[in-house]
LOLO-436229 format. One record per residue: residue in one letter; x, y, z of N, C-alpha, C in turn. Coordinates in nm, 2 decimals, always signed. Example, Ala and Ser with C-alpha at 12.3 -4.5 7.8 and 13.67 -1.06 7.14 Angstrom:
+------+--------+--------+--------+--------+--------+--------+--------+--------+--------+
! code !    n_x !    n_y !    n_z !   ca_x !   ca_y !   ca_z !    c_x !    c_y !    c_z !
+------+--------+--------+--------+--------+--------+--------+--------+--------+--------+
!    A !  +1.32 !  -0.57 !  +0.78 !  +1.23 !  -0.45 !  +0.78 !  +1.32 !  -0.33 !  +0.78 !
!    S !  +1.28 !  -0.22 !  +0.71 !  +1.37 !  -0.11 !  +0.71 !  +1.29 !  +0.00 !  +0.79 !
+------+--------+--------+--------+--------+--------+--------+--------+--------+--------+
END
This chain:
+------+--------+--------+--------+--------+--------+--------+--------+--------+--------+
! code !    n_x !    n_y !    n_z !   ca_x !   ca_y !   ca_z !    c_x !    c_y !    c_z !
+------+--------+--------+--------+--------+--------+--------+--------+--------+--------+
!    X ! +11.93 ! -27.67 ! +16.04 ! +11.89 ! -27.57 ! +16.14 ! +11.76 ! -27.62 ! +16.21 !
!    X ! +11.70 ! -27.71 ! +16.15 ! +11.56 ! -27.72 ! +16.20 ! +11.52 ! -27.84 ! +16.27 !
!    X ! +11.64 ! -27.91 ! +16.33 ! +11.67 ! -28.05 ! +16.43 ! +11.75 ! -27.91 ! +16.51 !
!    X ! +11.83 ! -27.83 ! +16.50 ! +11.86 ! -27.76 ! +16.64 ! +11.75 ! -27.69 ! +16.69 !
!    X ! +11.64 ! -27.61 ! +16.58 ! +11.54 ! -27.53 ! +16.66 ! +11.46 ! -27.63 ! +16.71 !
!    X ! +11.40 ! -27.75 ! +16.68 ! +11.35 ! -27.88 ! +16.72 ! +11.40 ! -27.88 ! +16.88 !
!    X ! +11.55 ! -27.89 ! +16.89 ! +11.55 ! -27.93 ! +16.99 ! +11.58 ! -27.81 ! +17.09 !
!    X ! +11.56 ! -27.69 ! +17.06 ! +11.55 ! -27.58 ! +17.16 ! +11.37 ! -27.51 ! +17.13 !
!    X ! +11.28 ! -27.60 ! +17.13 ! +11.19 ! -27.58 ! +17.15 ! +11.11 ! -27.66 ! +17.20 !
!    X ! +11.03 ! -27.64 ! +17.32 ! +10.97 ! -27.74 ! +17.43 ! +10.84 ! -27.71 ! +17.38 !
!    X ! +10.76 ! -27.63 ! +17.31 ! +10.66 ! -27.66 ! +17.22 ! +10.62 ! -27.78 ! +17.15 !
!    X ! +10.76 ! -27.80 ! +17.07 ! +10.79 ! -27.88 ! +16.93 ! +10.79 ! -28.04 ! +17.04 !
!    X ! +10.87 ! -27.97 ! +17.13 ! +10.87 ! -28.13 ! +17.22 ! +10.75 ! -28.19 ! +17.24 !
!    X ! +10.66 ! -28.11 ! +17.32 ! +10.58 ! -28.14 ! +17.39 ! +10.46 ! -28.18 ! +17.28 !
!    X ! +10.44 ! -28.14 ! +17.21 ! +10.37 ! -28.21 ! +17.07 ! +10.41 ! -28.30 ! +17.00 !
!    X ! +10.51 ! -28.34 ! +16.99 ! +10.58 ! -28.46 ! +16.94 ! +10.61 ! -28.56 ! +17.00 !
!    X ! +10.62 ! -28.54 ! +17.16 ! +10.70 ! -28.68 ! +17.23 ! +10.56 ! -28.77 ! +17.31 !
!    X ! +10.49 ! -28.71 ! +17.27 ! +10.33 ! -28.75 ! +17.31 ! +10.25 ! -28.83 ! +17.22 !
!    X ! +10.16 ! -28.89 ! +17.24 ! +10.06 ! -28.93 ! +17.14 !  +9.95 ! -28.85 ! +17.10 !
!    X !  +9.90 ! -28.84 ! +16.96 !  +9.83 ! -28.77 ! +16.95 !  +9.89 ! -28.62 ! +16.92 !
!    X ! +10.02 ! -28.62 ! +16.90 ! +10.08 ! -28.48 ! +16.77 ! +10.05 ! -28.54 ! +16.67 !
!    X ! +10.12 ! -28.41 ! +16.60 ! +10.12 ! -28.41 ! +16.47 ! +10.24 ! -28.42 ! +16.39 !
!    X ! +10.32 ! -28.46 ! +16.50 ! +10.45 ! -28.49 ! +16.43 ! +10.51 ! -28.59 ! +16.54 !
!    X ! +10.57 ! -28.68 ! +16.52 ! +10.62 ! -28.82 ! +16.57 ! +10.75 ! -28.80 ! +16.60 !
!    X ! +10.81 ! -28.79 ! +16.72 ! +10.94 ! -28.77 ! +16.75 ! +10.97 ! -28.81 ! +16.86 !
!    X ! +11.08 ! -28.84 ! +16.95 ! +11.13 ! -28.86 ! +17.07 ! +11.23 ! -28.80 ! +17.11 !
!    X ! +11.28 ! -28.77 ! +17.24 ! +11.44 ! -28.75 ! +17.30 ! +11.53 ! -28.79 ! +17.22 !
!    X ! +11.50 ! -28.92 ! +17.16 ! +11.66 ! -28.98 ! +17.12 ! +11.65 ! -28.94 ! +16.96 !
!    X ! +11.55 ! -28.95 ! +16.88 ! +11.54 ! -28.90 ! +16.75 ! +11.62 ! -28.72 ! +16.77 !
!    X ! +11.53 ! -28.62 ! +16.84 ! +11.63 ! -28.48 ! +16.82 ! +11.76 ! -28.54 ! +16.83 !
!    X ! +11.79 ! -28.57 ! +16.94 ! +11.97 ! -28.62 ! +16.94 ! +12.05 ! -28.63 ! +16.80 !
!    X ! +11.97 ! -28.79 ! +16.77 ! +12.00 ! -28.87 ! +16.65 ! +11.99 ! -28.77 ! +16.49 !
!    X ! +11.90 ! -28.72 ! +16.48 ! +11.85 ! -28.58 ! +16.38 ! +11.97 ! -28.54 ! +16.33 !
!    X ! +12.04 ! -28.45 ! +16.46 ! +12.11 ! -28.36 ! +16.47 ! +12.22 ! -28.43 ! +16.41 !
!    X ! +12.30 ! -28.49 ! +16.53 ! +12.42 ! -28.57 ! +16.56 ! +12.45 ! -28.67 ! +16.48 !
!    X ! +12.35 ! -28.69 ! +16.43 ! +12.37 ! -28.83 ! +16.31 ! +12.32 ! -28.80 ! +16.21 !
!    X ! +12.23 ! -28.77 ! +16.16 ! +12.14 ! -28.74 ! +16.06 ! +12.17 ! -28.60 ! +15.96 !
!    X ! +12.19 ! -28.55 ! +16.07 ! +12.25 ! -28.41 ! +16.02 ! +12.39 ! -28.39 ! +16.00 !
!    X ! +12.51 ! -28.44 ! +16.05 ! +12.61 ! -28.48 ! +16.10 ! +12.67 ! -28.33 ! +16.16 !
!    X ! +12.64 ! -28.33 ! +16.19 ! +12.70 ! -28.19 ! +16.30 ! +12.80 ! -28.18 ! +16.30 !
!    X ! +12.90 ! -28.29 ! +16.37 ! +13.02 ! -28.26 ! +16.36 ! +13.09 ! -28.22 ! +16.21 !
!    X ! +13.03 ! -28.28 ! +16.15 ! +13.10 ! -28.22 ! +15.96 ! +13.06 ! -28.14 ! +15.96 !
!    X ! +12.93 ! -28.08 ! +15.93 ! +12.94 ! -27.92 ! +15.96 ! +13.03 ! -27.86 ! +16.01 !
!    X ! +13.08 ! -27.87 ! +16.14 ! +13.17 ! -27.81 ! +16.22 ! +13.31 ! -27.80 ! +16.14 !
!    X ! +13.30 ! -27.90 ! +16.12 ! +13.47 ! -27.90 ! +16.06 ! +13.47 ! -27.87 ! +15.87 !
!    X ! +13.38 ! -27.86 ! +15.83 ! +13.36 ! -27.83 ! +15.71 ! +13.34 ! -27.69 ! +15.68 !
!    X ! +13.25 ! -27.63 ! +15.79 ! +13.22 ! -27.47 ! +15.78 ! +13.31 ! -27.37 ! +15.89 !
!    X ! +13.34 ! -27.46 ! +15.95 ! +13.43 ! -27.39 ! +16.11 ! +13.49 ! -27.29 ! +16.14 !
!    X ! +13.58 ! -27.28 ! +15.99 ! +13.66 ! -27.15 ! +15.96 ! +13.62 ! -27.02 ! +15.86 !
!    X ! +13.44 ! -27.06 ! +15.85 ! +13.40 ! -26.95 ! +15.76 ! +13.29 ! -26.87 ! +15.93 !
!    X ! +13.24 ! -26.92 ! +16.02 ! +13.16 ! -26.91 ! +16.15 ! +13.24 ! -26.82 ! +16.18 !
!    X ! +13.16 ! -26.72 ! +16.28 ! +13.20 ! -26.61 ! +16.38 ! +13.27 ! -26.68 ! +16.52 !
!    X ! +13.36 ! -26.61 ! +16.60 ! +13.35 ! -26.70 ! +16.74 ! +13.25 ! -26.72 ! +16.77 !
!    X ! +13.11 ! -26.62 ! +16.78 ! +13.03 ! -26.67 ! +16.86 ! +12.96 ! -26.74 ! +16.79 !
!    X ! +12.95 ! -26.80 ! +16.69 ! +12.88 ! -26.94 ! +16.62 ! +12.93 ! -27.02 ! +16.64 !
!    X ! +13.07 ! -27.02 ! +16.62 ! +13.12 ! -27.14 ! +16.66 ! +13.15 ! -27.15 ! +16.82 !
!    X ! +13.18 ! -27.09 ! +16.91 ! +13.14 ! -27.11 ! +17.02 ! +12.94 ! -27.18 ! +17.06 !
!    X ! +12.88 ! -27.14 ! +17.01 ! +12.73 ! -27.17 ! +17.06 ! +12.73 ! -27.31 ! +16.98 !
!    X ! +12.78 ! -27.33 ! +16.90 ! +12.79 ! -27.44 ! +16.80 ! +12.88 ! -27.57 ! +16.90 !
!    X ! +13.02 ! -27.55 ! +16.93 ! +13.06 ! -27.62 ! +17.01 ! +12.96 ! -27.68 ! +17.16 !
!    X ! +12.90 ! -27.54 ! +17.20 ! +12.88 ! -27.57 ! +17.36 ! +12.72 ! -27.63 ! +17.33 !
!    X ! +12.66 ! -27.63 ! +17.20 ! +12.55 ! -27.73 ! +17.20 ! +12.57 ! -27.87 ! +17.19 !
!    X ! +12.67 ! -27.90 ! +17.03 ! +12.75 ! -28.01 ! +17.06 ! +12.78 ! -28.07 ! +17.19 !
!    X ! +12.85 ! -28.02 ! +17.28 ! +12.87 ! -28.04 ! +17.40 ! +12.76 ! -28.07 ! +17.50 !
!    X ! +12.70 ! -28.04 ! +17.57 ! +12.59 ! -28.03 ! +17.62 ! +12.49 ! -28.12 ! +17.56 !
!    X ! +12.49 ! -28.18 ! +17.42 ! +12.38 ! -28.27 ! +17.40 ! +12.45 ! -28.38 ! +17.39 !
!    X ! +12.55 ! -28.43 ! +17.39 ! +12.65 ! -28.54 ! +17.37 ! +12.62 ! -28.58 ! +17.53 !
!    X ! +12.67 ! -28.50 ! +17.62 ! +12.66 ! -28.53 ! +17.72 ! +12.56 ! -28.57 ! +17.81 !
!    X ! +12.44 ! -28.51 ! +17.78 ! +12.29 ! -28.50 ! +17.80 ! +12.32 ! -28.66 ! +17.74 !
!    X ! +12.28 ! -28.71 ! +17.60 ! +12.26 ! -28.79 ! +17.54 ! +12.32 ! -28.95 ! +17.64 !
!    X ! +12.47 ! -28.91 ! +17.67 ! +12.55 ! -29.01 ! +17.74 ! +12.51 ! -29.06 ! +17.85 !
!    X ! +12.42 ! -28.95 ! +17.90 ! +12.41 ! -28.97 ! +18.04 ! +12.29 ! -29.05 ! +18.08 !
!    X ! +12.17 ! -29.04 ! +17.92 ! +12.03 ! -29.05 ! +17.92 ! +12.00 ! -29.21 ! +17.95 !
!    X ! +11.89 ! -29.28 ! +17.97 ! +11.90 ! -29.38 ! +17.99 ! +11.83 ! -29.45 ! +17.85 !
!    X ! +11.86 ! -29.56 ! +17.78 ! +11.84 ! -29.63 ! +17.65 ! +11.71 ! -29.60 ! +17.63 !
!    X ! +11.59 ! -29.57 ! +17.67 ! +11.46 ! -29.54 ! +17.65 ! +11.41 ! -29.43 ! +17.76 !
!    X ! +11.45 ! -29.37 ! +17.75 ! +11.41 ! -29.26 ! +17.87 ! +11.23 ! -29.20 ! +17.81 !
!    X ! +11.20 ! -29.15 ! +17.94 ! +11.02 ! -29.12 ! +17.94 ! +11.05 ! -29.01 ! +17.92 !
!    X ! +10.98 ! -28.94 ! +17.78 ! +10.99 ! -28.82 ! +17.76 ! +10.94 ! -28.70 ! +17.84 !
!    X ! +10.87 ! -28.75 ! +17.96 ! +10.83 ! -28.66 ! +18.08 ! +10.95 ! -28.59 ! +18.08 !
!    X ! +11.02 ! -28.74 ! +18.16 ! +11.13 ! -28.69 ! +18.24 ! +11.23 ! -28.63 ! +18.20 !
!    X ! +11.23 ! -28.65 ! +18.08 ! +11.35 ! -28.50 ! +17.99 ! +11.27 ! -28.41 ! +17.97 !
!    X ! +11.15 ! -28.39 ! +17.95 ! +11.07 ! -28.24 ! +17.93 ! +11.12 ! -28.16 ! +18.04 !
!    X ! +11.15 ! -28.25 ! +18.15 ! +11.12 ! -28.17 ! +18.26 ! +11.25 ! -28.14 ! +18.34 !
!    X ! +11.33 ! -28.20 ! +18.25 ! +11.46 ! -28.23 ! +18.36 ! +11.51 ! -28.08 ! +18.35 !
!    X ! +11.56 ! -28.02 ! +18.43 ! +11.64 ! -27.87 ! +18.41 ! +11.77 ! -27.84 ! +18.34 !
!    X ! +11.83 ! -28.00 ! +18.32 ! +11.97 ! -28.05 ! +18.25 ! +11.91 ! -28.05 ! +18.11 !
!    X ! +11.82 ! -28.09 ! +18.09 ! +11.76 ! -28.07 ! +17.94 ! +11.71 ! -27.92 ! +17.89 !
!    X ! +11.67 ! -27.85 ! +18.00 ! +11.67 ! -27.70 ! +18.00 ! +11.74 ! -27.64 ! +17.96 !
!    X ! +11.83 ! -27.71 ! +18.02 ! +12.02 ! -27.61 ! +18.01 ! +12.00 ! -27.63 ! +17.81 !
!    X ! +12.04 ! -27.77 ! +17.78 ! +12.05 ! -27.77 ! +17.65 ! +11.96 ! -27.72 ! +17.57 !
!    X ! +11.81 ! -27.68 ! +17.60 ! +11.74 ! -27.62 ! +17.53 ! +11.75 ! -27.47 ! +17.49 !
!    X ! +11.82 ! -27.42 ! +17.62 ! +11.87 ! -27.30 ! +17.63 ! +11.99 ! -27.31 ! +17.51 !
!    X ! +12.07 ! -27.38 ! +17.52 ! +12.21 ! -27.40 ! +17.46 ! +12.15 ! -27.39 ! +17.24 !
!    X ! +12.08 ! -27.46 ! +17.24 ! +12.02 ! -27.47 ! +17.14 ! +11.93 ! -27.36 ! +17.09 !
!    X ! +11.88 ! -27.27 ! +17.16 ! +11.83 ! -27.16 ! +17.13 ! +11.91 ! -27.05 ! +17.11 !
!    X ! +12.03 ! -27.05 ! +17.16 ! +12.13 ! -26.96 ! +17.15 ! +12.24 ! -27.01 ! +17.03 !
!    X ! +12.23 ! -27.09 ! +16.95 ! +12.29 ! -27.14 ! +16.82 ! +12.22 ! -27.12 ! +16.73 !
!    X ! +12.03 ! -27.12 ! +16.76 ! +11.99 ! -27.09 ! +16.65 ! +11.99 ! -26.98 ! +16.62 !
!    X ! +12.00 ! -26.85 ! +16.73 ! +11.98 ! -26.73 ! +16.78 ! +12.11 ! -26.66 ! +16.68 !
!    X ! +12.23 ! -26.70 ! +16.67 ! +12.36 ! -26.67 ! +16.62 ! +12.33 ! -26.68 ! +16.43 !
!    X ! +12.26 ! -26.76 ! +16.39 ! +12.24 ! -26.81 ! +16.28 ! +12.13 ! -26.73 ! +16.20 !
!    X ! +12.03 ! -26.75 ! +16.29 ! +11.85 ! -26.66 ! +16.27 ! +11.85 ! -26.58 ! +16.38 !
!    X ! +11.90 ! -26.42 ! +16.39 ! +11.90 ! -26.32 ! +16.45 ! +11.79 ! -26.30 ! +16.50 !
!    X ! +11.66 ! -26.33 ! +16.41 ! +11.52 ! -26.29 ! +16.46 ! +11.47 ! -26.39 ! +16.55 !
!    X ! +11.57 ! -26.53 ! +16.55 ! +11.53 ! -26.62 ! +16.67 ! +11.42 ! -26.72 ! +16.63 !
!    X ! +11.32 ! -26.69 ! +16.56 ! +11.22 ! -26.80 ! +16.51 ! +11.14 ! -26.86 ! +16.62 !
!    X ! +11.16 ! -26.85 ! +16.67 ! +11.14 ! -26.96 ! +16.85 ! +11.06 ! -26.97 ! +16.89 !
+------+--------+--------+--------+--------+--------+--------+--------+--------+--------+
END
């Protein structure tokens, strides 16, 4: 849960993808966190049939939306320019709304 709230929070961004946080991270690490590290997709298919629709719906359309994000990104991209991009918005939003399904109170 805390590589999705990571990555639906532009706070956490903005202090990490900089120098001089306190915590050391990039665009492609949240990705990688999640999608690899965390394996997301096994989640999915391991917990899939115990999730509400709408978890597994918010669950899918983050999946979705960061794969695609991720595909589209370029091999070193400037963390500016995803801070700022509105397509990274979208999935920030997307990611706020999965964690939101999970932690009611939102944490955010």
């Amino acid at each position: 849960m805390e590589a999705a709230r990571n990555i639906a929070s532009r706070e956490f961004q903005e202090e990490s993808w900089f120098p001089g946080g306190k915590v050391v991270s990039s665009p492609d690490e949240v990705y990688q966190v999640l999608m690899e590290d965390c394996t997301f997709h096994l989640f999915l298919q391991t917990h899939g049939n115990r999730l509400t629709e709408e978890q597994l719906a918010t669950a899918n359309e983050l999946r979705s939306m960061l794969q695609d994000y991720y595909n589209a990104m370029p091999r070193h991209p400037d963390p500016s320019d995803v801070l700022n991009d509105p397509q990274w918005e979208s999935v920030r939003q997307a990611a706020r709304r999965f964690v939101q399904c999970y932690e009611p109170s939102g944490g955010i």
